[in-house]
C-alpha positions, 0 to 999 in steps of 0.5 A, spaced: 207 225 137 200 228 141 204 226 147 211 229 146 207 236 143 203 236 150 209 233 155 213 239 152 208 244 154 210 244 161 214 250 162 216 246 169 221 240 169 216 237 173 208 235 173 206 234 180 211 234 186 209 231 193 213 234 200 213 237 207 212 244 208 215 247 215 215 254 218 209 257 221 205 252 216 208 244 218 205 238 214 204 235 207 204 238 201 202 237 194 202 240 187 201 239 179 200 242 175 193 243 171 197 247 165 204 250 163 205 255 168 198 254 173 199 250 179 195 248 184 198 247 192 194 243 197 197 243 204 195 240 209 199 242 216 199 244 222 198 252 223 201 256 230 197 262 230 199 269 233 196 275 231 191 280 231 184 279 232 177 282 233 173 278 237 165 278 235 160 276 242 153 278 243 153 284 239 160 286 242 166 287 239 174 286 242 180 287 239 187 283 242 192 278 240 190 271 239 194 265 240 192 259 237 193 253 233 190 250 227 189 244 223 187 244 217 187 244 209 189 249 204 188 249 197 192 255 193 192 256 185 197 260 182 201 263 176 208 260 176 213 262 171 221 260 170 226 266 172 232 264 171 236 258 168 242 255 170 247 250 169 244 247 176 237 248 176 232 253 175 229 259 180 221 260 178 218 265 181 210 265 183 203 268 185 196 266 186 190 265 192 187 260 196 183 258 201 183 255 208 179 250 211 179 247 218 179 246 226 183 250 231 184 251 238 187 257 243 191 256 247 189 259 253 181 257 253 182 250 249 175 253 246 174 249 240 173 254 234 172 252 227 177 255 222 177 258 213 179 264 210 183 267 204 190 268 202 194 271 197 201 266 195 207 269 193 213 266 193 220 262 189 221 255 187 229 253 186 228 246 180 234 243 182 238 238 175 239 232 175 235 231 182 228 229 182 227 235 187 224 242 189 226 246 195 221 253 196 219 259 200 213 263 200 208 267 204 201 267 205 198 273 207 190 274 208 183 274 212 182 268 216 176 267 221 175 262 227 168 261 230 164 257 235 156 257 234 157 263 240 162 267 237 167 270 231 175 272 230 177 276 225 184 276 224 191 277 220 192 270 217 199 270 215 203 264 213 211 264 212 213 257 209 219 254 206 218 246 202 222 240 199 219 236 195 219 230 190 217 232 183 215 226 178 
């Protein structure tokens, strides 16, 4: 009886998923859930990177667009609660944070840089029926930074990601 009491408590049809995740972040993604409505996400992707940035060197700052891309894993932990349920699924929406940790390399120089950051999580979920799968979307704004032992970019770190996933 423990174990049916505490299996129903999963607001979610599922307790961990396993997926791709494709946008301007593309790689593998998973998720489980650690309670009835919080989840944890790792990702670990590609991330094509082309914002604004402030360069630090020297004791200089300089302002510009950065073009980069970065290779790296991004653990997120987030509120996650059913909206909607129909007779084909359920639409869950959720928000959280994170944080990013990694390697990058500009496209223009092919400096190698050291990556982290910090991130919010906003997004949707569509719990399919009848189906072990998810599909979903969310962004990710934040703060990230690269860095060499010389040098510091500070810059917009943004992610806008859909996902598919196996839930079991």
């Amino acid at each position: 009886m423990a174990f049916i009491a505490t299996s129903s408590l999963f607001a979610q049809d599922y307790k961990q998923s396993f997926g791709l995740v494709a946008g301007s972040l593309n790689g593998l993604s998973y998720k489980k859930f650690v309670n009835e409505n919080v989840a944890i996400q790792t990702d670990l992707a590609v991330e094509l990177l082309a914002t604004r940035a402030t360069m630090y060197y020297a004791g200089y700052s300089f302002s510009g667009q950065e073009h980069a891309w970065s290779l790296q894993l991004q653990p997120n932990l987030y509120y996650q609660n059913n909206v909607f349920n129909g007779d084909w699924g359920n639409i869950a929406a959720f928000v959280g944070g994170g944080v990013s940790v990694g390697y990058a390399q500009e496209f223009y120089s092919n400096l190698d840089l050291g990556k982290w950051g910090i991130n919010a999580i906003a997004g949707v979920e569509f719990i399919l029926n009848n189906t072990p799968i998810t599909v979903g979307l969310d962004f990710r704004p934040g703060y990230g930074m690269l860095f060499t032992g010389t040098q510091s970019l500070h810059m917009f770190d943004w992610v806008l990601a859909a996902n598919v996933r196996y839930y079991f």
